[in-house]
C-alpha positions as CSV (number, residue, x, y, z in Angstrom):
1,X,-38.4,-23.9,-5.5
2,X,-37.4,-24.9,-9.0
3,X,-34.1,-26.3,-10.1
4,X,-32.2,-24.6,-12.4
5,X,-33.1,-27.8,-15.0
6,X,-36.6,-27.0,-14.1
7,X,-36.8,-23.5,-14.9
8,X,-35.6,-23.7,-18.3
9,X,-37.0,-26.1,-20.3
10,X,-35.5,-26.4,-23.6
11,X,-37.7,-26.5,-26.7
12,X,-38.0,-29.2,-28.4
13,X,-36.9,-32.0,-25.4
14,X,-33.3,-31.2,-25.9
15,X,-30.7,-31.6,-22.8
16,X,-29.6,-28.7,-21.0
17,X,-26.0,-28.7,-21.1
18,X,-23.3,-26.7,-20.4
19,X,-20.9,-26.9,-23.1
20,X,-19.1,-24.4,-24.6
21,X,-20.6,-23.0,-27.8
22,X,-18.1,-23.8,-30.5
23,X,-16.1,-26.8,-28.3
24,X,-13.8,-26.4,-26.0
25,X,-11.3,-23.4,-26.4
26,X,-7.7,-24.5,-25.1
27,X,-5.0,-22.3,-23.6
28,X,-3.5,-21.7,-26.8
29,X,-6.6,-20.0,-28.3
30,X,-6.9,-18.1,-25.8
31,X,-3.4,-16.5,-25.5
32,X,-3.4,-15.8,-29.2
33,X,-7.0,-13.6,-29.0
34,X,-5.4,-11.6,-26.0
35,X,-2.2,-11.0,-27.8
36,X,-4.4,-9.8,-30.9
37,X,-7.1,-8.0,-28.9
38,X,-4.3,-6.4,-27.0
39,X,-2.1,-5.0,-29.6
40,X,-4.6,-3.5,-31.5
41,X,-6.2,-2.6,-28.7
42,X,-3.0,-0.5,-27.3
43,X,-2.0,0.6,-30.8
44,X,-5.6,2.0,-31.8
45,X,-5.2,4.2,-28.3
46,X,-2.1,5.5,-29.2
47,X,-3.3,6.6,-32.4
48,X,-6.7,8.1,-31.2
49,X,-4.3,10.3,-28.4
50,X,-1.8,11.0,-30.9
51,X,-4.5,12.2,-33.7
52,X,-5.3,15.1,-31.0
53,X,-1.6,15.8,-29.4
54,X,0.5,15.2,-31.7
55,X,0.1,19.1,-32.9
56,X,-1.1,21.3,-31.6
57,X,-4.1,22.4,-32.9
58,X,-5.0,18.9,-34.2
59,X,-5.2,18.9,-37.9
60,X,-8.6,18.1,-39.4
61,X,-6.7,15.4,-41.5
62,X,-5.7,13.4,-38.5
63,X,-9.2,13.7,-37.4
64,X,-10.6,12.4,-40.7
65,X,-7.8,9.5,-39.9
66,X,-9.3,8.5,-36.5
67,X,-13.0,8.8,-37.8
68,X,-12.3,6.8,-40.5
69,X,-10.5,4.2,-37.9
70,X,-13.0,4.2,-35.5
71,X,-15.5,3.3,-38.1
72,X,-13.5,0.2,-39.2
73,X,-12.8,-0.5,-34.8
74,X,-17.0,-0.4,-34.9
75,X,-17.4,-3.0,-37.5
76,X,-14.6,-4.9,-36.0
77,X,-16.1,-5.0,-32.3
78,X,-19.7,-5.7,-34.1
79,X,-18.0,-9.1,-35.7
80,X,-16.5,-10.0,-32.3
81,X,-19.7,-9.9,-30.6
82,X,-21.8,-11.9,-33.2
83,X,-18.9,-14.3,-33.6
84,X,-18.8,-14.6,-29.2
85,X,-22.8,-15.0,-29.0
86,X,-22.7,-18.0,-31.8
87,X,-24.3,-16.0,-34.7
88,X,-21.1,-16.9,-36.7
89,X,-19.6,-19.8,-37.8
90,X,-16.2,-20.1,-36.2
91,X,-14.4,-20.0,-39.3
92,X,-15.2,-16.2,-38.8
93,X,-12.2,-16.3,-36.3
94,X,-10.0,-15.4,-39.6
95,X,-11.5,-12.6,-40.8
96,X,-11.7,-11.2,-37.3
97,X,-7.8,-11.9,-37.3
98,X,-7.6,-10.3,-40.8
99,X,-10.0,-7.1,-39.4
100,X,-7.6,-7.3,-36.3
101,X,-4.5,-6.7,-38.4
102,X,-5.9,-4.4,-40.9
103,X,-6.6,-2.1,-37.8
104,X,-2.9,-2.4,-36.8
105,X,-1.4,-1.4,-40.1
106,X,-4.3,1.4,-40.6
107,X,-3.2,2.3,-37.0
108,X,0.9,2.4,-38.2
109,X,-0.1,3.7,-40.9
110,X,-2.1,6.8,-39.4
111,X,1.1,7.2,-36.4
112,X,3.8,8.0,-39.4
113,X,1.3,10.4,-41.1
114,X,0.9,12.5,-37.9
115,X,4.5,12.4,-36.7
116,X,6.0,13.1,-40.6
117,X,7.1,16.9,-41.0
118,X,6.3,18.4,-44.3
């Protein structure tokens, strides 16, 4: 049986190693992208549930709202997956903070147009 060194042979007579892909993340890092992740996260649910029941029947204007969201969540998600499998330079992290906070003020944003009376 072949080690795992054995089986995967780098190109070019590189080590194996198991480092992390852009250096070593530390605690801090870490509690800031949960934070982020999980605010917009929350907020973008509360929006997509409160585009449906917020009136009854839904209005196709909040609809358009949540579309248009969603498409900007998409992109977002997209950036956060090249960014985690090391097709983008980490100074990427910003914009995907700056996409993260565009989402939450689209998302507060979109809560006072459905809940406004006019």
């Amino acid at each position: 049986m072949e080690s795992h060194r054995d089986e995967y042979r780098p190109l070019f007579g590189a080590e194996i190693t198991d480092k992390p892909l852009f250096g070593v993340t530390n605690t801090k890092d870490r509690v800031i992208n949960l934070l982020v992740g999980l605010v917009t996260v929350l907020l973008f649910g509360v929006t997509l549930l409160s585009a449906f029941f917020a009136k009854t029947p839904p209005r196709g204007l909040n609809i358009y709202f949540i579309i248009c969201l969603s498409l900007v969540s998409l992109s977002h998600v997209l950036l956060i997956y090249w960014y985690r499998q090391g097709d983008l330079d980490p100074k990427f992290r910003l914009l995907i903070y700056y996409n993260a906070f565009t989402m939450v003020l689209l998302s507060i944003c979109a809560l006072s147009f459905f809940f406004t009376e006019y």
